[in-house]
PASEBA-1860 file (N, C-alpha, C; in nm, 3 decimals):
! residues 88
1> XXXXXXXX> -15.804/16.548/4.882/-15.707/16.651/4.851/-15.650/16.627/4.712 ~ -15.638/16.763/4.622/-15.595/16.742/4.478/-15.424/16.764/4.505 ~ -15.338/16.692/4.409/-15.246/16.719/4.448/-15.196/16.794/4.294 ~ -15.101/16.883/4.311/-15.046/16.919/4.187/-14.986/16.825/4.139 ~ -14.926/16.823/4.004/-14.835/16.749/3.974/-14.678/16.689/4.014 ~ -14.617/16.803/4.057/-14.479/16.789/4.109/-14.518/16.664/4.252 ~ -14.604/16.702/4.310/-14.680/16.625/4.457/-14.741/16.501/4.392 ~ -14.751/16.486/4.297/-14.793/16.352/4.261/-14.691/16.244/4.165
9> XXXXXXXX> -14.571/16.297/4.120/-14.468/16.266/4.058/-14.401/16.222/4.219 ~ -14.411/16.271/4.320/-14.358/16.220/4.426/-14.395/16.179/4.492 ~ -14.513/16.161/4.518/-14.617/16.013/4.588/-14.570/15.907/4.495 ~ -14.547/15.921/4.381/-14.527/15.813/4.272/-14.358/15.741/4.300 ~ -14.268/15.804/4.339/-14.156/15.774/4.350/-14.157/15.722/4.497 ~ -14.163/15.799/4.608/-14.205/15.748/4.712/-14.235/15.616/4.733 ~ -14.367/15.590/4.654/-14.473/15.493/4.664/-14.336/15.365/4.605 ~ -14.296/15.416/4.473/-14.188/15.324/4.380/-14.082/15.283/4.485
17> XXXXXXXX> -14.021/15.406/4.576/-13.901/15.307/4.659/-13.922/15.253/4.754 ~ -14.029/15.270/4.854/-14.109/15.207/4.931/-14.156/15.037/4.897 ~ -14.160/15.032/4.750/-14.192/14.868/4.686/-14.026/14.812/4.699 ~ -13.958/14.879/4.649/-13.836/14.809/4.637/-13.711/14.779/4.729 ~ -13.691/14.882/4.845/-13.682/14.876/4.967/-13.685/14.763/5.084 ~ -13.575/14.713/5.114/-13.620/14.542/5.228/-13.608/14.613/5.331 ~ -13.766/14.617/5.397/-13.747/14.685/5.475/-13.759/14.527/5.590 ~ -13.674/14.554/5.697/-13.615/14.416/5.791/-13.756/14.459/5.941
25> XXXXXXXX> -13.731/14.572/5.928/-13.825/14.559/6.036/-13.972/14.635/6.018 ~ -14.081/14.575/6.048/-14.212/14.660/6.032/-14.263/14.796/6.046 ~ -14.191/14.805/6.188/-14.228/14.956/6.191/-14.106/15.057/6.140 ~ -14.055/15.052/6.125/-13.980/15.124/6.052/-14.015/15.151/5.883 ~ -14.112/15.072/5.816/-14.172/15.038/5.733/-14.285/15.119/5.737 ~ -14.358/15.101/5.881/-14.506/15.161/5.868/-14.461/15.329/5.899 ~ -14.330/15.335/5.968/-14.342/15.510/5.988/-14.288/15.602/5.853 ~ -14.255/15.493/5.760/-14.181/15.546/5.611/-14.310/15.577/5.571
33> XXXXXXXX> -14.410/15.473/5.538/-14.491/15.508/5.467/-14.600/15.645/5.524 ~ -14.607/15.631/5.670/-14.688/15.710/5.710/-14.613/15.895/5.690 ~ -14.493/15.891/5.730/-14.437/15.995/5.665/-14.383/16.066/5.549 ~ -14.420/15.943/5.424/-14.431/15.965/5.298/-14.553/16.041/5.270 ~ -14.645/15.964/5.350/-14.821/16.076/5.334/-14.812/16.200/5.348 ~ -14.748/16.206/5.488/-14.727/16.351/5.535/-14.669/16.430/5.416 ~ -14.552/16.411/5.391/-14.482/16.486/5.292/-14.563/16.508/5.185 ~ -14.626/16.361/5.077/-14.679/16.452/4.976/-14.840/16.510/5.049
41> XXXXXXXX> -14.847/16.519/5.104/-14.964/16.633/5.122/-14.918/16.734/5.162 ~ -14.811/16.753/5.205/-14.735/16.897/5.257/-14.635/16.940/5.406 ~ -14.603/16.853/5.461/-14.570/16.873/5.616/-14.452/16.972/5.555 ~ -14.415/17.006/5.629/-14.327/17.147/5.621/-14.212/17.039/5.719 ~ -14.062/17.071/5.620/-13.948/17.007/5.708/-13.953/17.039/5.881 ~ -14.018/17.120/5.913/-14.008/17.182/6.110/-14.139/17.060/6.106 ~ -14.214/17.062/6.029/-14.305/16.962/6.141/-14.247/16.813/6.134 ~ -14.165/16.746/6.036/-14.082/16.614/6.009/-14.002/16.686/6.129
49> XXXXXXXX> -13.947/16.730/6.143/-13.785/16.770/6.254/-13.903/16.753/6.364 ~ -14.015/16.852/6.395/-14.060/16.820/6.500/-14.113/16.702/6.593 ~ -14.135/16.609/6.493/-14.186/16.469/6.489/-14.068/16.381/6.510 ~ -13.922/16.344/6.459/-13.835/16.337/6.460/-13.809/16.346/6.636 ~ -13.788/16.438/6.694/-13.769/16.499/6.787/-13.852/16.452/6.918 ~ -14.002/16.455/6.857/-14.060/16.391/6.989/-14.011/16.271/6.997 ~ -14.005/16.181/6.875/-14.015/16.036/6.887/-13.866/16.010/6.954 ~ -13.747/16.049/6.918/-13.624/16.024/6.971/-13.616/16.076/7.141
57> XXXXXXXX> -13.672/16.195/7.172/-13.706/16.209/7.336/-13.806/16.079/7.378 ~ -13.840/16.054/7.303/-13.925/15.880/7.339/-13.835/15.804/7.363 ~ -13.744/15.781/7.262/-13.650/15.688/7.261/-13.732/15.523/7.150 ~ -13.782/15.601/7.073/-13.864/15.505/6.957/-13.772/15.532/6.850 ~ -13.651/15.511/6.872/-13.583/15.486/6.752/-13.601/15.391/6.570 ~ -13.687/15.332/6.617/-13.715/15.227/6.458/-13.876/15.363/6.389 ~ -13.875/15.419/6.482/-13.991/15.523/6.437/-13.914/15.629/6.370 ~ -13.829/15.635/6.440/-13.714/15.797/6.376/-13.650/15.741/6.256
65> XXXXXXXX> -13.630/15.609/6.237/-13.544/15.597/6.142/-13.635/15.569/6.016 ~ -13.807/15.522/6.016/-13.878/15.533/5.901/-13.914/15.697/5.884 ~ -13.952/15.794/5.993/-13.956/15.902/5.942/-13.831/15.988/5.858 ~ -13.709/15.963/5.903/-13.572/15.994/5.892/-13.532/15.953/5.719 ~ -13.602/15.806/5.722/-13.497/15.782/5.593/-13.661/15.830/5.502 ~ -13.775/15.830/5.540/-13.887/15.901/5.434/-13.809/16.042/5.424 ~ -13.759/16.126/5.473/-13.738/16.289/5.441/-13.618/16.250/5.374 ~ -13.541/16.175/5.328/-13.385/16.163/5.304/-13.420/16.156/5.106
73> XXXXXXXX> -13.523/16.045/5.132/-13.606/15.994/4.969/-13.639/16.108/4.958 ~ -13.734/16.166/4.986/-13.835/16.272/4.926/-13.695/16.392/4.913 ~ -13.612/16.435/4.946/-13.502/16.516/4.943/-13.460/16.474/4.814 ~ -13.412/16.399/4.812/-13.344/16.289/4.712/-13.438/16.378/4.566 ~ -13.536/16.268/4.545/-13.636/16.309/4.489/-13.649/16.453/4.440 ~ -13.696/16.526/4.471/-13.735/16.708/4.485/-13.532/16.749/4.431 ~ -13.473/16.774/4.516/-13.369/16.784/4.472/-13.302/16.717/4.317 ~ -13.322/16.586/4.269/-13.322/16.589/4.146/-13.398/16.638/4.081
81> XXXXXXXX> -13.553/16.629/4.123/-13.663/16.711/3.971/-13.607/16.877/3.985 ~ -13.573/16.943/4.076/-13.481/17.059/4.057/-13.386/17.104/3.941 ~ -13.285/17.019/3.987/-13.240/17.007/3.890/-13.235/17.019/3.769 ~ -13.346/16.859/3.707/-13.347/16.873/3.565/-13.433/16.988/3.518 ~ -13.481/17.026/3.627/-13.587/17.157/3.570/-13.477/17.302/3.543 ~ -13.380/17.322/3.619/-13.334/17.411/3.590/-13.190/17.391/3.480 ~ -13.132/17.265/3.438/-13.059/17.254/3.341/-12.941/17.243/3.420 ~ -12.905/17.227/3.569/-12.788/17.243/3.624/-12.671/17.141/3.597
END
């Protein structure tokens, strides 16, 4: 998959806070990164909420909280390149 640029400026940041990040527990680690994928290839916020959702009716909380804090970054992220793009 080709990614545009904006999608690859944010695999890049992603990828960047993901290095710097202590992450204490593993899986919470492996569901960041795995839902960092998702995002830059495209998941649409309903399918993160949807995912979100199964896993907490699980009661896999260290899963909700790597998918949870991956959509919080990538927000983060997108919401500043916004920004400087529009001069706000």
């Amino acid at each position: 998959m080709t990614l545009n640029p904006g999608r690859k400026k944010l695999a890049r940041q992603l990828d960047a806070i993901s290095q710097t990040l202590d992450f204490k527990n593993p899986t919470i680690k492996e569901y960041f990164g795995l839902a960092c994928t998702d995002i830059v290839n495209g998941a649409s916020v309903l399918e993160l909420q949807n995912t979100l959702k199964f896993y907490e009716e699980l009661e896999l909380y260290e899963e909700c909280a790597g998918i949870l804090l991956a959509c919080e970054y990538a927000c983060l992220f997108s919401i500043t390149r916004l920004i400087k793009h529009t001069n706000i």
